[in-house]
mmCIF file of the N, C-alpha and C atoms, coordinates in Angstrom:
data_MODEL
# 
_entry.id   MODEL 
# 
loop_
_atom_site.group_PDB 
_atom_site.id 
_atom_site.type_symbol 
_atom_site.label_atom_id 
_atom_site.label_alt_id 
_atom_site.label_comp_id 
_atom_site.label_asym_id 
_atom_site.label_entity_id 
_atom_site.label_seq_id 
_atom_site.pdbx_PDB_ins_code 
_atom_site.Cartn_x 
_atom_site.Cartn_y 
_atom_site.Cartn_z 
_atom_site.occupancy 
_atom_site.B_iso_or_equiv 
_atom_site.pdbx_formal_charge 
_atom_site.auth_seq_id 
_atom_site.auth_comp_id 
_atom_site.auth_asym_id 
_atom_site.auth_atom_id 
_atom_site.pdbx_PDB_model_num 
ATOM 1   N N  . UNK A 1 1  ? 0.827  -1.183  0.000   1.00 0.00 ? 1  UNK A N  1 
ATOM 2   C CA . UNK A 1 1  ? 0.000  0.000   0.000   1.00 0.00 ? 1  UNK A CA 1 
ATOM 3   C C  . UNK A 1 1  ? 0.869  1.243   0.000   1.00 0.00 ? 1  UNK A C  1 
ATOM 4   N N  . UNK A 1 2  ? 2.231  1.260   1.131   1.00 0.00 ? 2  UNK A N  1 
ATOM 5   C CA . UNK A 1 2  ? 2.677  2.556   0.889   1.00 0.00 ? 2  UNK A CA 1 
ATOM 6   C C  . UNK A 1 2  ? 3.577  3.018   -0.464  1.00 0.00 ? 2  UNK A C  1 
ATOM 7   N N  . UNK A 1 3  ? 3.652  1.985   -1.134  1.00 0.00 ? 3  UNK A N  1 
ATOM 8   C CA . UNK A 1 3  ? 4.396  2.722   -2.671  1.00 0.00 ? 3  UNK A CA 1 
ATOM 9   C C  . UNK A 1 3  ? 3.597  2.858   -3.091  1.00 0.00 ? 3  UNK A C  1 
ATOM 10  N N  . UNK A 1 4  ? 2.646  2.443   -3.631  1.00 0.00 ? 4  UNK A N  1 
ATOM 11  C CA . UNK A 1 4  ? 1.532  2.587   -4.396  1.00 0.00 ? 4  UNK A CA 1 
ATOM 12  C C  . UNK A 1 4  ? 1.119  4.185   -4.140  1.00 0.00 ? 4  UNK A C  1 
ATOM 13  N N  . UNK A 1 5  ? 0.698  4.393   -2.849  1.00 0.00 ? 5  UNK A N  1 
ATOM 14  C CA . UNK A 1 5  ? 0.389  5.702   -2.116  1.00 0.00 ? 5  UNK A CA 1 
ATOM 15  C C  . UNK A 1 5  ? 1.387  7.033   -2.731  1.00 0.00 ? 5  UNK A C  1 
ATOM 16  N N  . UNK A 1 6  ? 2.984  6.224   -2.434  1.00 0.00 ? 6  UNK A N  1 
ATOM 17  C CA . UNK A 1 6  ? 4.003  7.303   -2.518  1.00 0.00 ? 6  UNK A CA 1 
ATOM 18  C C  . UNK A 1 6  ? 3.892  7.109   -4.168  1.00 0.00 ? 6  UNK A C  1 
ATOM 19  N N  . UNK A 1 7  ? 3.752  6.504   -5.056  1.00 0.00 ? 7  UNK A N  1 
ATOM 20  C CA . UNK A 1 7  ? 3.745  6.453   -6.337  1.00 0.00 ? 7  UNK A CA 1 
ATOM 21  C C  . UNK A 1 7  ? 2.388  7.542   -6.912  1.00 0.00 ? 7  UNK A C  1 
ATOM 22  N N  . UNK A 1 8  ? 1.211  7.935   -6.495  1.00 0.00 ? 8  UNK A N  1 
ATOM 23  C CA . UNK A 1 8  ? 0.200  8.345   -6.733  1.00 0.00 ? 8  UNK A CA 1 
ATOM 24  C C  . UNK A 1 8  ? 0.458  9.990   -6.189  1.00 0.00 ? 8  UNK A C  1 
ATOM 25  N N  . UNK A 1 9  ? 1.145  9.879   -5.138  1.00 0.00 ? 9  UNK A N  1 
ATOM 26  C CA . UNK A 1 9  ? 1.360  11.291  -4.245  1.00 0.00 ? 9  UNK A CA 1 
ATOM 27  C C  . UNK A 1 9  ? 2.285  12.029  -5.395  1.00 0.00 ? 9  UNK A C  1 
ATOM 28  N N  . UNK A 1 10 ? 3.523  11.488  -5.995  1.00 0.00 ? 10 UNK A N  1 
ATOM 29  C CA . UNK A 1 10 ? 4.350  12.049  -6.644  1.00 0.00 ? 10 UNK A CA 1 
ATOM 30  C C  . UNK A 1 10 ? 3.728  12.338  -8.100  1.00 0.00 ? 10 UNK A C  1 
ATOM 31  N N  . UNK A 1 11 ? 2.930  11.513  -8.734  1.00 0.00 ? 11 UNK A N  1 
ATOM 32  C CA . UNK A 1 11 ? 1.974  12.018  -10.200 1.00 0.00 ? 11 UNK A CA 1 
ATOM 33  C C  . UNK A 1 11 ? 1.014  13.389  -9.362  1.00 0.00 ? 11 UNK A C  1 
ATOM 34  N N  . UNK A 1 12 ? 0.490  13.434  -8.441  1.00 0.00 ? 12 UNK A N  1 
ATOM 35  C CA . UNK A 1 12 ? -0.273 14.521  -7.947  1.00 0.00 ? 12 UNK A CA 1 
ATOM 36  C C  . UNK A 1 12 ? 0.475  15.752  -8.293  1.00 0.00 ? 12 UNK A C  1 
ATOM 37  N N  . UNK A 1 13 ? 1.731  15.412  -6.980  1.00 0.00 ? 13 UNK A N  1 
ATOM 38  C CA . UNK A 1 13 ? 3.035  16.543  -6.795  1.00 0.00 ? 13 UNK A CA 1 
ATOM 39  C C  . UNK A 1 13 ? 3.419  16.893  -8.455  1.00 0.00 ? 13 UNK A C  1 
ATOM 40  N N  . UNK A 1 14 ? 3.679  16.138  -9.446  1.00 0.00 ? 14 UNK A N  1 
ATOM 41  C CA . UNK A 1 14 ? 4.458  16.579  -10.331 1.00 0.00 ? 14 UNK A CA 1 
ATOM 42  C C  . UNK A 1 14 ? 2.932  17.156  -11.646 1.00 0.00 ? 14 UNK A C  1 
ATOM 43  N N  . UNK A 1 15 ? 1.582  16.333  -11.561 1.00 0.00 ? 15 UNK A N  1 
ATOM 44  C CA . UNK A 1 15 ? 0.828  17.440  -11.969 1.00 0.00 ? 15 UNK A CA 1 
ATOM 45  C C  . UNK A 1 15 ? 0.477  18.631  -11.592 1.00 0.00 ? 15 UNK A C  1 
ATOM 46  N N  . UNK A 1 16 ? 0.412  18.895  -10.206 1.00 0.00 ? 16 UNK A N  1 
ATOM 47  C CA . UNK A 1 16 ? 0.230  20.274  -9.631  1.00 0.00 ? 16 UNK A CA 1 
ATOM 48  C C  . UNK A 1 16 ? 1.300  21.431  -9.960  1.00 0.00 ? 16 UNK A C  1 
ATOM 49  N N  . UNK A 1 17 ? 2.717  20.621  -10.247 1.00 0.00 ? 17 UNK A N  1 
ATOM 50  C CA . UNK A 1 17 ? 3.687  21.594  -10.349 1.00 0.00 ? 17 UNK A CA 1 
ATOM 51  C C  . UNK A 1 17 ? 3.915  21.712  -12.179 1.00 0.00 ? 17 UNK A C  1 
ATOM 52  N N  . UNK A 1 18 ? 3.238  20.709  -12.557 1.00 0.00 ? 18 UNK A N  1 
ATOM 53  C CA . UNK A 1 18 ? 2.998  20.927  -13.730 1.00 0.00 ? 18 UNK A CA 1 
ATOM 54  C C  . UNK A 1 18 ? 1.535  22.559  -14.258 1.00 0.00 ? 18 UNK A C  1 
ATOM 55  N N  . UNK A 1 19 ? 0.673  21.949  -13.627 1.00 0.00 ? 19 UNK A N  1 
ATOM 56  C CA . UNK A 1 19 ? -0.434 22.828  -14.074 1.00 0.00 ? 19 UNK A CA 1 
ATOM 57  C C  . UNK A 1 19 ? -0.464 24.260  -12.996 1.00 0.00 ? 19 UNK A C  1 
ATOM 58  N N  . UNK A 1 20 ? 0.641  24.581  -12.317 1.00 0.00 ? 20 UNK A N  1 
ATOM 59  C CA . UNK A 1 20 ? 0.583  25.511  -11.475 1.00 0.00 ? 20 UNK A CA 1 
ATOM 60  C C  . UNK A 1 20 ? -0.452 25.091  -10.373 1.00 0.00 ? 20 UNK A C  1 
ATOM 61  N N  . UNK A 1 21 ? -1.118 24.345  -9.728  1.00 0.00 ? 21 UNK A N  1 
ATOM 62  C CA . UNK A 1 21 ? -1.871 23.507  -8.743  1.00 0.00 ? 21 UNK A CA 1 
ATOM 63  C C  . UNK A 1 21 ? -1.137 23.740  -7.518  1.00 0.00 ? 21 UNK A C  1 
ATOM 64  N N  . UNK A 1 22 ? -1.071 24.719  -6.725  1.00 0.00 ? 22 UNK A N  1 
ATOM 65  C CA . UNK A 1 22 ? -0.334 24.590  -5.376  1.00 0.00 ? 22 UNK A CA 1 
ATOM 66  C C  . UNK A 1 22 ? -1.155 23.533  -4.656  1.00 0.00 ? 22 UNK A C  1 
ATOM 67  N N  . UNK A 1 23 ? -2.688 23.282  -4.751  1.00 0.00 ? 23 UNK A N  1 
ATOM 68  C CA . UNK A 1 23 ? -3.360 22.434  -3.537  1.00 0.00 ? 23 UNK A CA 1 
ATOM 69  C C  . UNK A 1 23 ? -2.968 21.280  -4.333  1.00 0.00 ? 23 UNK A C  1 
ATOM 70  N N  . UNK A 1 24 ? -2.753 21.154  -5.653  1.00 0.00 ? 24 UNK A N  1 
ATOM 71  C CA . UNK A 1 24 ? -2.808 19.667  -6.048  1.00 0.00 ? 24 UNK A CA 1 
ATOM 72  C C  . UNK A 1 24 ? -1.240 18.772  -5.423  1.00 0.00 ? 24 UNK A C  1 
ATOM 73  N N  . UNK A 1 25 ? -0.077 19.921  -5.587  1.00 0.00 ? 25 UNK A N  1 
ATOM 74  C CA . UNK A 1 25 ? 0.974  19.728  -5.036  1.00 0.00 ? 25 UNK A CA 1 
ATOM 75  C C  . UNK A 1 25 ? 1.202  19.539  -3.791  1.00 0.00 ? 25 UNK A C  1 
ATOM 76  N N  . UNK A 1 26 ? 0.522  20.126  -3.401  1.00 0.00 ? 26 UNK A N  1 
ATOM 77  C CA . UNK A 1 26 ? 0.702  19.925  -1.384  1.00 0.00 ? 26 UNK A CA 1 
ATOM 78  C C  . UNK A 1 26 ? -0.210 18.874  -0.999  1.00 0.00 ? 26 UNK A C  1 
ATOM 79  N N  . UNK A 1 27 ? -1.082 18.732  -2.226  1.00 0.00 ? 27 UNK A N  1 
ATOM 80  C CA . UNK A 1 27 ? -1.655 17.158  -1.857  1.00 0.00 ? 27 UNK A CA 1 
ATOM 81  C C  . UNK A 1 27 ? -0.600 15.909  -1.949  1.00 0.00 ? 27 UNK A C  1 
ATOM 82  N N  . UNK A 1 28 ? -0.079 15.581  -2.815  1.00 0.00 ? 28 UNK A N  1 
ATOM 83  C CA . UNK A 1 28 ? 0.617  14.897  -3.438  1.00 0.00 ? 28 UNK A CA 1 
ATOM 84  C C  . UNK A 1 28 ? 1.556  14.622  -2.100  1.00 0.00 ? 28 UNK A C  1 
ATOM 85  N N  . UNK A 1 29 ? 2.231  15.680  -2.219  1.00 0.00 ? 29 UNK A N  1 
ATOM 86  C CA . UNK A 1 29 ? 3.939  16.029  -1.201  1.00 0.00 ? 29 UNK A CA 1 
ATOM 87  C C  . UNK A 1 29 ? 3.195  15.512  0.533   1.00 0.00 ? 29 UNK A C  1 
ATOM 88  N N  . UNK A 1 30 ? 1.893  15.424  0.749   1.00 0.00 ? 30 UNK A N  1 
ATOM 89  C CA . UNK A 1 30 ? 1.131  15.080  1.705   1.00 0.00 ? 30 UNK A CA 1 
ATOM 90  C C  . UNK A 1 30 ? 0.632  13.378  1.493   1.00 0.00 ? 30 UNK A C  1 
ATOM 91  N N  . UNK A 1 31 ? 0.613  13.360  0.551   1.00 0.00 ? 31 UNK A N  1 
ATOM 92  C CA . UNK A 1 31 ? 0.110  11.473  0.588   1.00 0.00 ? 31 UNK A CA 1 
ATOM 93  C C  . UNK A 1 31 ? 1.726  10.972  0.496   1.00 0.00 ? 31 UNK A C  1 
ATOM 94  N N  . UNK A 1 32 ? 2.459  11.463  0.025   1.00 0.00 ? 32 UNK A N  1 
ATOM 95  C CA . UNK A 1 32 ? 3.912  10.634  -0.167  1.00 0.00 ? 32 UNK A CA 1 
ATOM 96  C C  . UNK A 1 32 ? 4.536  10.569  1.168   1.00 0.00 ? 32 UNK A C  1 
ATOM 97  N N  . UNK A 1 33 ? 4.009  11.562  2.213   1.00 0.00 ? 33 UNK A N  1 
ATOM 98  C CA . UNK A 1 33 ? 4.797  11.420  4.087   1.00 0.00 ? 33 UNK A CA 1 
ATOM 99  C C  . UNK A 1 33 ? 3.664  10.442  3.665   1.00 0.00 ? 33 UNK A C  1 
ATOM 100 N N  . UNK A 1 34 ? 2.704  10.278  4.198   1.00 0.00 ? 34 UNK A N  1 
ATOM 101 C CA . UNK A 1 34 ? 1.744  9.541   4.603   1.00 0.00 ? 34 UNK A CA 1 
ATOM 102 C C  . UNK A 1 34 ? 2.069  8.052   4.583   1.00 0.00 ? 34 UNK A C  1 
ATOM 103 N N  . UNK A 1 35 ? 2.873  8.111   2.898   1.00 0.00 ? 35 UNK A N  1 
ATOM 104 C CA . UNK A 1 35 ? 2.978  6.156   2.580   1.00 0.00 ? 35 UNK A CA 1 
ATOM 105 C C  . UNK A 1 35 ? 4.353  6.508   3.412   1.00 0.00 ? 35 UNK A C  1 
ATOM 106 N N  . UNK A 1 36 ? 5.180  7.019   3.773   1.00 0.00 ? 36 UNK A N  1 
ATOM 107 C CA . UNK A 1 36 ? 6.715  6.827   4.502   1.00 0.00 ? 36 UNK A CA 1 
ATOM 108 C C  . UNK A 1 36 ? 6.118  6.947   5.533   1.00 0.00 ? 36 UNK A C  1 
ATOM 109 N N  . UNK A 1 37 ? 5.315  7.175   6.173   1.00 0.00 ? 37 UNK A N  1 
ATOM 110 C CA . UNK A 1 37 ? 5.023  6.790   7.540   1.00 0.00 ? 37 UNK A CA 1 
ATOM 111 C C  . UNK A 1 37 ? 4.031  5.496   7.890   1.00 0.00 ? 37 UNK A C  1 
ATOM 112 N N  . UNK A 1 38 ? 3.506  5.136   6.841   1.00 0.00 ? 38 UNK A N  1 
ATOM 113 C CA . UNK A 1 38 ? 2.929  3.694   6.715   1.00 0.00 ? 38 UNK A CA 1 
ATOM 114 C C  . UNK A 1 38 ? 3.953  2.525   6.299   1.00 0.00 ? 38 UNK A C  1 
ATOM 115 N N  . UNK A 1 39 ? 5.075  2.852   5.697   1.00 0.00 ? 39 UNK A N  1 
ATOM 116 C CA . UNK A 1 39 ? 6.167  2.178   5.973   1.00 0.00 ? 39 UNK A CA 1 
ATOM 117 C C  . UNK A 1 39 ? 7.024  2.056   6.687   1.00 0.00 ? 39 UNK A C  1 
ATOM 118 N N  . UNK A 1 40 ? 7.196  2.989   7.869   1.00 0.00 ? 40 UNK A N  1 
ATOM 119 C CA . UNK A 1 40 ? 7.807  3.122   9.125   1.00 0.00 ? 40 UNK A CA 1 
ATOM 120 C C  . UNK A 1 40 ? 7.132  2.567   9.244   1.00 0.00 ? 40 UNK A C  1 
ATOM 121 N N  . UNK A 1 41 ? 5.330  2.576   9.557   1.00 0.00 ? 41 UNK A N  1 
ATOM 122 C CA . UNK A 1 41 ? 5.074  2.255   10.767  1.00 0.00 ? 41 UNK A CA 1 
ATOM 123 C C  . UNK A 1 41 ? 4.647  0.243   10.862  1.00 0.00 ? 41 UNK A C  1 
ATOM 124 N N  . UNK A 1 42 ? 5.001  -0.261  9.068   1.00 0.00 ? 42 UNK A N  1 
ATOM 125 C CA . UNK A 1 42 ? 4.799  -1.395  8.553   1.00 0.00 ? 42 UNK A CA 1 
ATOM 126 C C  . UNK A 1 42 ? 6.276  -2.360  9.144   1.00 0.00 ? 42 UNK A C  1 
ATOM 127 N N  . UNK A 1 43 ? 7.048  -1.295  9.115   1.00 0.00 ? 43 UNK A N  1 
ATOM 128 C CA . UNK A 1 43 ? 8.638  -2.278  9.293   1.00 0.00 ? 43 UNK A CA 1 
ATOM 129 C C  . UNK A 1 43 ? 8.361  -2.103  10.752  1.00 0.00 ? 43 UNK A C  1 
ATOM 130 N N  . UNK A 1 44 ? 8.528  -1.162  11.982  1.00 0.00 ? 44 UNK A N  1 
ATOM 131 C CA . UNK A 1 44 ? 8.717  -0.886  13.026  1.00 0.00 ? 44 UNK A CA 1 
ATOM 132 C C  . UNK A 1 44 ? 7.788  -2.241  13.607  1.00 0.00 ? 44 UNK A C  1 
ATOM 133 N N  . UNK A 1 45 ? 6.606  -2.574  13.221  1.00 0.00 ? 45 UNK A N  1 
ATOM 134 C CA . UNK A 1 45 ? 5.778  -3.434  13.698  1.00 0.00 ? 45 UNK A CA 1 
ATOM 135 C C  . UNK A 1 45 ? 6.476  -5.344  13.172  1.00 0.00 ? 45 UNK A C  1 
ATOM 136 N N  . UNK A 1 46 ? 7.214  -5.069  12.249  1.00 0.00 ? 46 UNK A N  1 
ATOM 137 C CA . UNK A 1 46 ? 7.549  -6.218  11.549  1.00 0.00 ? 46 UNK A CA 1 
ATOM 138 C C  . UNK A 1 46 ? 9.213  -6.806  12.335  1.00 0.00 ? 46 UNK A C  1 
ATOM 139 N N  . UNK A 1 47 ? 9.608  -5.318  13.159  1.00 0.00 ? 47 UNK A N  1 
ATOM 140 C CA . UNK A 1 47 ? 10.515 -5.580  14.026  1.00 0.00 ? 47 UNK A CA 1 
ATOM 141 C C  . UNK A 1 47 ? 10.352 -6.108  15.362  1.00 0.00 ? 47 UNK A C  1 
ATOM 142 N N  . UNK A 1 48 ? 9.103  -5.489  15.642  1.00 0.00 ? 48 UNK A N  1 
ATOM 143 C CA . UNK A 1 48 ? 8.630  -6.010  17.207  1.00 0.00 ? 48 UNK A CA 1 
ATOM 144 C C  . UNK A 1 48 ? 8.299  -7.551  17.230  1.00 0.00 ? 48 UNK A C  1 
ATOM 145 N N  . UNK A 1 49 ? 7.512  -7.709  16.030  1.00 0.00 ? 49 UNK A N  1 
ATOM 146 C CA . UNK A 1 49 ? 7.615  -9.453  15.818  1.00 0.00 ? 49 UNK A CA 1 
ATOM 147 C C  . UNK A 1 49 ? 8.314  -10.317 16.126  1.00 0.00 ? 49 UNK A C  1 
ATOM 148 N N  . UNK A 1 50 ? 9.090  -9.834  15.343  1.00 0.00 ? 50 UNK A N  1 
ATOM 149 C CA . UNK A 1 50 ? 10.777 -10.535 15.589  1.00 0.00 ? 50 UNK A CA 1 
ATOM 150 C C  . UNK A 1 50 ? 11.385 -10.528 16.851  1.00 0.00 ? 50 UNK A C  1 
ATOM 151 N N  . UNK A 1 51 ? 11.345 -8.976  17.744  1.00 0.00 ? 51 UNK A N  1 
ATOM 152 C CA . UNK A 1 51 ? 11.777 -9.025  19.175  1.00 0.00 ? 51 UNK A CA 1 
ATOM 153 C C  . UNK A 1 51 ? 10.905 -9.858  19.676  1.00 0.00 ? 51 UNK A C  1 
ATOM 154 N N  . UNK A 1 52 ? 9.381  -10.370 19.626  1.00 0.00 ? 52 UNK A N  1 
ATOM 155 C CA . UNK A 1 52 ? 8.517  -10.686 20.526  1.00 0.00 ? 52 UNK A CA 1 
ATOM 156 C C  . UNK A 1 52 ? 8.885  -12.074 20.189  1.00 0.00 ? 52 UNK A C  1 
ATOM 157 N N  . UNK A 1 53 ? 9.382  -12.871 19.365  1.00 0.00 ? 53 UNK A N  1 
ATOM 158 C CA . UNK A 1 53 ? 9.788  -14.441 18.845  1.00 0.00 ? 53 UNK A CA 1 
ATOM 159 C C  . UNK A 1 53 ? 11.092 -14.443 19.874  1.00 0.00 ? 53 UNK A C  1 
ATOM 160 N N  . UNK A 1 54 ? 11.784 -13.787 19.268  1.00 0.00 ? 54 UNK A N  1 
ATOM 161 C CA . UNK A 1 54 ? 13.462 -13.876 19.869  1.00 0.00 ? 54 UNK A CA 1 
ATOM 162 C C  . UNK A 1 54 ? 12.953 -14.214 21.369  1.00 0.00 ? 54 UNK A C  1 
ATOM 163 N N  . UNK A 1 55 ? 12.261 -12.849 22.011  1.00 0.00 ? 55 UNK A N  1 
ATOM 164 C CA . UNK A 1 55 ? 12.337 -13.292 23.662  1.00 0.00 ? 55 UNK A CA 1 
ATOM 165 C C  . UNK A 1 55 ? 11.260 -14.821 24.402  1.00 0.00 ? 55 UNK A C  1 
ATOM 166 N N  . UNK A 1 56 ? 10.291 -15.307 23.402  1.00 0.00 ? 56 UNK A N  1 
ATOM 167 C CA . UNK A 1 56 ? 9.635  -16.604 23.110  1.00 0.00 ? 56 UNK A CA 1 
ATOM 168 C C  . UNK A 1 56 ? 11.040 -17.691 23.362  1.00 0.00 ? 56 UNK A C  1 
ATOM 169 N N  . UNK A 1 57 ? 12.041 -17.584 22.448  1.00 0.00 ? 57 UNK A N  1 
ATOM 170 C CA . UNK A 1 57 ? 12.568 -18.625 22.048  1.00 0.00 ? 57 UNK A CA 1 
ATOM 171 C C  . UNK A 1 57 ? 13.295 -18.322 23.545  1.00 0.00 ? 57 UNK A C  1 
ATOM 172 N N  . UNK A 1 58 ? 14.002 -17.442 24.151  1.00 0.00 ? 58 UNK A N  1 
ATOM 173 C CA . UNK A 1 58 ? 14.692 -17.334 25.342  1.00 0.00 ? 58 UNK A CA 1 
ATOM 174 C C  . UNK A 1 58 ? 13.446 -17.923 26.198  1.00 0.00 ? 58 UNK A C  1 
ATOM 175 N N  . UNK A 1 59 ? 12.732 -17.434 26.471  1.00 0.00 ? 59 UNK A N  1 
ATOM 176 C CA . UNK A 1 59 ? 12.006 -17.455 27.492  1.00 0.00 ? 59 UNK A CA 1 
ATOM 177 C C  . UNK A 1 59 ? 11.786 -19.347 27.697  1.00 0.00 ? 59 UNK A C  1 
ATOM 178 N N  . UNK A 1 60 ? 11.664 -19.975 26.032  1.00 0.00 ? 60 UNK A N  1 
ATOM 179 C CA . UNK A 1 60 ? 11.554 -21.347 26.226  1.00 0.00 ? 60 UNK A CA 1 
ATOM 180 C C  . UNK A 1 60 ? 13.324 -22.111 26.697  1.00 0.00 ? 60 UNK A C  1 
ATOM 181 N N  . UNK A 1 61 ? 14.245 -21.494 26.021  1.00 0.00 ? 61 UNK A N  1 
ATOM 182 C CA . UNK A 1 61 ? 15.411 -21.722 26.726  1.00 0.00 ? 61 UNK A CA 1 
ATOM 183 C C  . UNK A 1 61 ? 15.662 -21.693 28.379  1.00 0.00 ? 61 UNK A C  1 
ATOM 184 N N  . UNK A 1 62 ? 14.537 -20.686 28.640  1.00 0.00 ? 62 UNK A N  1 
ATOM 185 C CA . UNK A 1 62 ? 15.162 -20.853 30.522  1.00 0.00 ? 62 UNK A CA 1 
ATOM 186 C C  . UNK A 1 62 ? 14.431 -21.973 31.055  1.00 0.00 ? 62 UNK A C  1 
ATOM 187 N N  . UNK A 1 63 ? 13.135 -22.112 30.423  1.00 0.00 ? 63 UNK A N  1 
ATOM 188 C CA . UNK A 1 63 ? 12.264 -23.019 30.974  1.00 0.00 ? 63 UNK A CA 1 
ATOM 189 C C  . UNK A 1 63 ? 12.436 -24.592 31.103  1.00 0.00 ? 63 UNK A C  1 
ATOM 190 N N  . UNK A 1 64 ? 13.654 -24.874 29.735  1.00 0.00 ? 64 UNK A N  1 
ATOM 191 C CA . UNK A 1 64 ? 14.713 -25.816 29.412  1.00 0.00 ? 64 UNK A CA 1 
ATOM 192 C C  . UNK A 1 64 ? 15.633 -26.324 30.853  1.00 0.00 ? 64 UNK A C  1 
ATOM 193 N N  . UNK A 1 65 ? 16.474 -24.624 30.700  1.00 0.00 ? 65 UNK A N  1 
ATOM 194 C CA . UNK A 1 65 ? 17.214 -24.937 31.694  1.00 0.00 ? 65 UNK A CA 1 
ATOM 195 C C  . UNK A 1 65 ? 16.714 -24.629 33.543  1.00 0.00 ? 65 UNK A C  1 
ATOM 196 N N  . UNK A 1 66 ? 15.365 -24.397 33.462  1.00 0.00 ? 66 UNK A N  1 
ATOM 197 C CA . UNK A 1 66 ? 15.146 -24.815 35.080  1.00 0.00 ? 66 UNK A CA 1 
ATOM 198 C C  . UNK A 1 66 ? 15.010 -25.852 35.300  1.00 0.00 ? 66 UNK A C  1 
ATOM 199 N N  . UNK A 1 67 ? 14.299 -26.642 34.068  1.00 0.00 ? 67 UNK A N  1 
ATOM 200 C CA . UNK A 1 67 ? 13.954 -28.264 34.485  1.00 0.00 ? 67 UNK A CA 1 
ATOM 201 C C  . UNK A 1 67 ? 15.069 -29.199 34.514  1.00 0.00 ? 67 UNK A C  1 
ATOM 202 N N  . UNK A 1 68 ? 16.241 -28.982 34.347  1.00 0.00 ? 68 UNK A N  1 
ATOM 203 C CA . UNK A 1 68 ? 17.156 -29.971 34.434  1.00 0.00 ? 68 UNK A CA 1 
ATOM 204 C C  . UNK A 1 68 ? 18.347 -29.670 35.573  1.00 0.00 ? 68 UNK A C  1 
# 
């Protein structure tokens, strides 16, 4: 979704600055943060995953080593 977004924001941005469009441009230059912050906020979540597995797999490692 967010390239697609940032791909659509930049045809906006570059028709507005084409047809003299300041709102069409500040639209554009406004959906393109939008998809970079839907891709922050797509990876940042795709990292916590990963932290939340990693401390799973520890957490089953101690549970390993209390029982023996």
């Amino acid at each position: 979704m967010g390239l697609l977004d940032k791909l659509k924001g930049k045809a906006k941005e570059t028709a507005g600055a084409a047809t003299g469009s300041d709102s069409l441009r500040e639209e554009g230059q406004a959906q393109q943060r939008k998809a970079d912050e839907e891709t922050r906020a797509a990876t940042a979540r795709q990292e916590a995953e990963l932290h939340e597995r990693r401390a799973e797999r520890h957490e089953d490692d101690e549970r390993r080593q209390q029982g023996t």
